[in-house]
C-alpha positions in Angstrom: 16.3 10.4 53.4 19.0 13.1 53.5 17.1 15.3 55.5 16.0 12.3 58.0 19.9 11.0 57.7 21.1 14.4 59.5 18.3 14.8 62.0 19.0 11.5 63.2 22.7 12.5 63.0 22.2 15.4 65.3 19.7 13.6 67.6 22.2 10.9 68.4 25.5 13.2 68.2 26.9 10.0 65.7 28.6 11.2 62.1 26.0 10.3 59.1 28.1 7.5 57.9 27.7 5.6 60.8 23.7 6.7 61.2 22.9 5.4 57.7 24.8 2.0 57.7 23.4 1.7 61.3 19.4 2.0 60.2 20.0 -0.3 57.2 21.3 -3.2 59.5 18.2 -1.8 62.0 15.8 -2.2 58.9 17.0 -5.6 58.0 16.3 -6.9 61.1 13.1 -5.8 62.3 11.7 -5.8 58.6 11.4 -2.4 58.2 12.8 0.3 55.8 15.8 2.7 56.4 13.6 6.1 56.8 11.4 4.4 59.4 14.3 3.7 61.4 15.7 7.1 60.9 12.8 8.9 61.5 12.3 7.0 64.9 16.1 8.0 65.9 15.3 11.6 64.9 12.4 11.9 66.8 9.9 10.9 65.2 7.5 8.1 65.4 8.7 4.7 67.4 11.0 2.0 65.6 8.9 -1.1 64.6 9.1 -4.1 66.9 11.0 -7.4 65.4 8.3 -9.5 64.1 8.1 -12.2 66.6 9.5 -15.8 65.2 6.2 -18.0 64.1 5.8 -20.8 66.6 6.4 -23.9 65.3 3.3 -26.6 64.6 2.5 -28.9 67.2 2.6 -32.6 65.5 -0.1 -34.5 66.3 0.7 -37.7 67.4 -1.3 -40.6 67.6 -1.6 -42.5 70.5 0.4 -45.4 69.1 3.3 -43.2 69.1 2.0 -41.6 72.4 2.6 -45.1 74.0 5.9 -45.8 73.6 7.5 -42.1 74.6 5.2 -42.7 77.7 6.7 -46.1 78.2 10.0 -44.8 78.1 9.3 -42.2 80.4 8.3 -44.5 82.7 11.1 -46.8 82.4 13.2 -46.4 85.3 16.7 -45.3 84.2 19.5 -47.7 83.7 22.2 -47.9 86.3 25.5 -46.0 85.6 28.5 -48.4 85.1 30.8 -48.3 88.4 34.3 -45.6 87.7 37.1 -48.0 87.6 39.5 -46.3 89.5 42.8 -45.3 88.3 45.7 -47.3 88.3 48.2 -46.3 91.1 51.8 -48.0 90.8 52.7 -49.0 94.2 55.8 -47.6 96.1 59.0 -49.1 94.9 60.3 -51.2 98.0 63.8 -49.1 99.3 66.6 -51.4 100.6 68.0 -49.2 103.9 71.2 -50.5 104.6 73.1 -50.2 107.8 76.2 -48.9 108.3 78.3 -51.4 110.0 80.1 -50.4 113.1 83.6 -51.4 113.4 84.7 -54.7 115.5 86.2 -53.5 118.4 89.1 -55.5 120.0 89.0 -56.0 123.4 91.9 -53.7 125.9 93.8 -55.4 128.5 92.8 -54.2 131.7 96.5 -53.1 132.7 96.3 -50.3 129.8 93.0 -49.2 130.7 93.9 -48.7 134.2 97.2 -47.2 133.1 95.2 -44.5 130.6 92.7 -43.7 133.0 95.5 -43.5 135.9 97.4 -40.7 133.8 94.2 -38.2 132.7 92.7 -38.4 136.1 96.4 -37.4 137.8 96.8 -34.7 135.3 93.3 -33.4 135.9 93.2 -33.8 140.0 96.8 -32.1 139.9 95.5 -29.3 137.8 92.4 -29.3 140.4 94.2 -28.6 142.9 96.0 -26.1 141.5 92.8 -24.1 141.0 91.0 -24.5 144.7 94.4 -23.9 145.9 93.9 -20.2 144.0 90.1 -20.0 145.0 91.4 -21.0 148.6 94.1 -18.2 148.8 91.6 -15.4 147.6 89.2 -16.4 150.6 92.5 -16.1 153.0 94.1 -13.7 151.4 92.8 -11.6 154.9 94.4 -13.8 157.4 97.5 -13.7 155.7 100.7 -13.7 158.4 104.4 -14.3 158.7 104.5 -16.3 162.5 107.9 -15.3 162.9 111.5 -14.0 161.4 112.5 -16.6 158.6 109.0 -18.4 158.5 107.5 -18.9 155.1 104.0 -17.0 154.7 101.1 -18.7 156.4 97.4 -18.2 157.3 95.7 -17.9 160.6 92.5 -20.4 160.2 89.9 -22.8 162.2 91.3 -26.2 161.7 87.7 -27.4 161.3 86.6 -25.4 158.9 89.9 -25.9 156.9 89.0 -29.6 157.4 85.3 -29.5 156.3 86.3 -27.1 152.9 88.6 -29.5 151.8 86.3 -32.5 152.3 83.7 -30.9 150.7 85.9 -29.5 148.0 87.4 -33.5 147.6 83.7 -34.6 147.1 83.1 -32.3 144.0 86.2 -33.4 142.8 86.4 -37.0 142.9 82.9 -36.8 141.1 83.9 -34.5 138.4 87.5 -36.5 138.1 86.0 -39.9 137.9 83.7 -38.8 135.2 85.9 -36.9 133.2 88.7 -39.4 133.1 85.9 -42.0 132.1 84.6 -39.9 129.0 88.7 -39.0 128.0 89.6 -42.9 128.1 86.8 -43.7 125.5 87.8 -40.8 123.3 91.4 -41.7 123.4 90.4 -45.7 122.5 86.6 -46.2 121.8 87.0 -50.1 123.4 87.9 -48.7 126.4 84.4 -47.0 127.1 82.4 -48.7 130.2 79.1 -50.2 129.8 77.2 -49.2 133.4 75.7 -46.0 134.1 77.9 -42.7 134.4 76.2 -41.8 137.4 77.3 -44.6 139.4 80.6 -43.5 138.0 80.2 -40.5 139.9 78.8 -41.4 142.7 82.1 -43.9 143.2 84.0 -40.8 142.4 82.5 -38.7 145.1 82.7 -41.6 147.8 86.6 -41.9 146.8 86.9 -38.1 147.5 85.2 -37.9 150.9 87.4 -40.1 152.0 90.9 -38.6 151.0 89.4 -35.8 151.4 89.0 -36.3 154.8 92.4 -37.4 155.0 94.2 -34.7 153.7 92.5 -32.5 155.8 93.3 -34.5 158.9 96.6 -34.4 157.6 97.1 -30.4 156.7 95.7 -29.5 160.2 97.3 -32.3 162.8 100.6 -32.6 161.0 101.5 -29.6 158.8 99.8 -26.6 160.7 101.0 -25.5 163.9 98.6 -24.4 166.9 98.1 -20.8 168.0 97.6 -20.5 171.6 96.5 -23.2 174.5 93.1 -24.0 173.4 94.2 -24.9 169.8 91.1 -22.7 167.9 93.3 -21.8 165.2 96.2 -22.7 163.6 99.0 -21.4 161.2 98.7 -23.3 158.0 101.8 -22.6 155.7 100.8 -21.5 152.0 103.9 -23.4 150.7 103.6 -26.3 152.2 99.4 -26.3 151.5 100.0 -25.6 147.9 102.0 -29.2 148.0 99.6 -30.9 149.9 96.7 -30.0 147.1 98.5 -30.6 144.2 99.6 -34.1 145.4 96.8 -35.0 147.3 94.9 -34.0 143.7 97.0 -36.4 141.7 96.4 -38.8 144.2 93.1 -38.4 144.3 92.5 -38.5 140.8 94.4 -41.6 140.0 93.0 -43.6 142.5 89.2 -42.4 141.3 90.1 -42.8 138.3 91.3 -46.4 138.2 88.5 -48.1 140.6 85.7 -47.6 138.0 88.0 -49.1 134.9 88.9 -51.9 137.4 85.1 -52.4 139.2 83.4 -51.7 135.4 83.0 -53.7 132.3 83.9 -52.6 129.1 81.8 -52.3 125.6 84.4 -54.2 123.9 84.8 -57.9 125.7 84.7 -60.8 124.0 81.4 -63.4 124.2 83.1 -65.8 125.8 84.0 -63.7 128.6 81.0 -61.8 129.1 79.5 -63.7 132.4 82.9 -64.4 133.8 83.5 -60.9 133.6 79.9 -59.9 135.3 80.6 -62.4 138.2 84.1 -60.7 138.9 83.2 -57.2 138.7 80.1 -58.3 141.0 82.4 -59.8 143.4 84.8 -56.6 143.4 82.1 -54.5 143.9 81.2 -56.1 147.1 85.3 -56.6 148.0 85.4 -52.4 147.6 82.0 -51.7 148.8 82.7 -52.9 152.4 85.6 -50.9 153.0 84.8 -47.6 151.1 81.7 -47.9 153.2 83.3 -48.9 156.8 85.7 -46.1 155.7 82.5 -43.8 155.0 80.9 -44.4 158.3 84.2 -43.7 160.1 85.1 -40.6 158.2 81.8 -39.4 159.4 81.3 -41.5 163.2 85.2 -40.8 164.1 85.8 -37.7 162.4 84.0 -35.5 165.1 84.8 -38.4 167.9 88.8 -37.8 167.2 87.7 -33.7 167.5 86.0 -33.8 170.5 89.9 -36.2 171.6 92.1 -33.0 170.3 90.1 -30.5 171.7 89.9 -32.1 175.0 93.9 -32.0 175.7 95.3 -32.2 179.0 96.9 -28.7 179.1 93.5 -27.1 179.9 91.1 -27.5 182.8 88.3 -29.5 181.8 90.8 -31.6 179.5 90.6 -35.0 181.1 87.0 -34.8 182.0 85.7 -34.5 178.7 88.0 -37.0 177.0 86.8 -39.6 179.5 83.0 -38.4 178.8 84.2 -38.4 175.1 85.5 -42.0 175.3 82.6 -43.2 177.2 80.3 -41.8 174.3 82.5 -43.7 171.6 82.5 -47.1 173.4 78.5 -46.6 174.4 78.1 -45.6 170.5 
């Protein structure tokens, strides 16, 4: 076996140890001895096969028993019990509560005015202040002193001096109304209006048209002073425009600032008073509507009507023709 031990050693390059305890276990299992199985690693003739495991005896049955195994082949298998599904608490309901919003107390009308009044004066003052700097940088150019002693002025068209500051009012009066609206609910939130802020506006730039218009009249008939016969330019002092814009500002602010507190209705009004108040602010509405739009359509039918008048002044040649053909047009219109 020694001899057998190391050839199978050598053959499969495995220490001896290893080789021997390895064919014994081979041995047991296939039923053979250990020299077979190291004569089969060394070289030599095959390992034996395993014996294959004896097949076990078929019973015979009889056909009695045949019967019923058929029988319960047959049978039809029984139905599986429905899965009860598993129980799911339902949600716990969750209370949401509310937060209540503070009662607010109704505002006399005379304060509200009075707030609204103040911020929109303040802010049309301050508004003025700034196109009056915008306004100097566009005529910084035309810059002149008319004679010794004179205060600065600036050589302009009258219409286009009256058309900027219309235009100019217009932007104002919108962006006045609705900023002295938004500042009078943040200084008292019972004092906040319950209609749109458009129309709010939209009052706001109708307001400014027409003292816009105004003012502008006013700077170019009464404050300026005419250069030459046919009156296309005037001087228009810087002093004395600076005035006119920060007043006419205030002015304009307050008074676009106080129609929509006194036309509007506020959020905090008490029940009792809540038709009343929609029949009066409907009735003002029509009250202020009629005249801001007659003065509308005569800011914009007389305007150029009361031009066509100045231009057409007696001193030059074809003055009295075309203020009677001017006239004749206003009647006829």
């Amino acid at each position: 076996m020694s001899d057998l031990l190391e050839a199978a050693s050598a053959a499969l390059g495995v220490p001896a140890p290893l080789v021997r305890r390895a064919a014994a276990a081979r041995a047991a299992v296939v039923g053979a001895t250990p020299d077979d199985i190291l004569a089969a690693w060394s070289g030599g003739a095959p390992a034996p096969a395993a014996a294959p495991a004896a097949a076990p005896a078929a019973a015979e049955q009889s056909p009695a028993a045949e019967e019923p195994a058929a029988a319960s082949v047959a049978a039809p298998p029984e139905p599986a019990a429905p899965a009860i599904p598993a129980f799911e608490p339902a949600p716990a309901a969750v209370a949401v509560l509310e937060e209540e919003r503070p009662k607010l107390e109704p505002v006399p009308m005379g304060r509200r005015v009075g707030t609204a009044v103040r911020i929109g004066a303040w802010v049309g003052a301050a508004l003025g202040v700034v196109g009056f700097l915008v306004a100097t940088m566009t005529w910084a150019p035309a810059a002149i002193i008319p004679s010794e002693g004179a205060g600065v002025a600036v050589e302009v068209s009258p219409t286009t001096v009256l058309l900027a500051i219309t235009a100019v009012s217009v932007v104002f009066g919108a962006v006045v109304a609705s900023l002295s609206r938004a500042a009078t609910s943040w200084r008292d939130p019972a004092m906040e209006l319950s209609g749109k802020k458009s129309t709010t506006a939209w009052v706001g730039a109708a307001i400014g048209l027409v003292l816009g218009a105004a003012a502008g009249g006013l700077l170019t008939g009464a404050i300026a002073t005419p250069v030459g016969e046919d009156g296309a330019f005037v001087h228009l002092p810087v002093l004395a425009t600076l005035i006119v814009m920060v007043i006419g500002g205030a002015v304009l602010g307050a008074v676009t600032a106080a129609v929509p507190q006194v036309v509007g209705v506020p959020v905090a009004i008490a029940e009792d008073e809540i038709e009343e108040t929609e029949n009066v602010r409907k009735r003002l509405g029509a009250t202020v509507g009629v005249p801001v739009l007659g003065a509308v359509l005569l800011a914009v039918l007389g305007l150029p009507f009361a031009y066509l008048l100045i231009q057409s002044n007696p001193p030059t040649a074809n003055g009295p023709p075309n203020g009677a053909t001017a006239t004749r047009g206003g009647i006829l219109g």
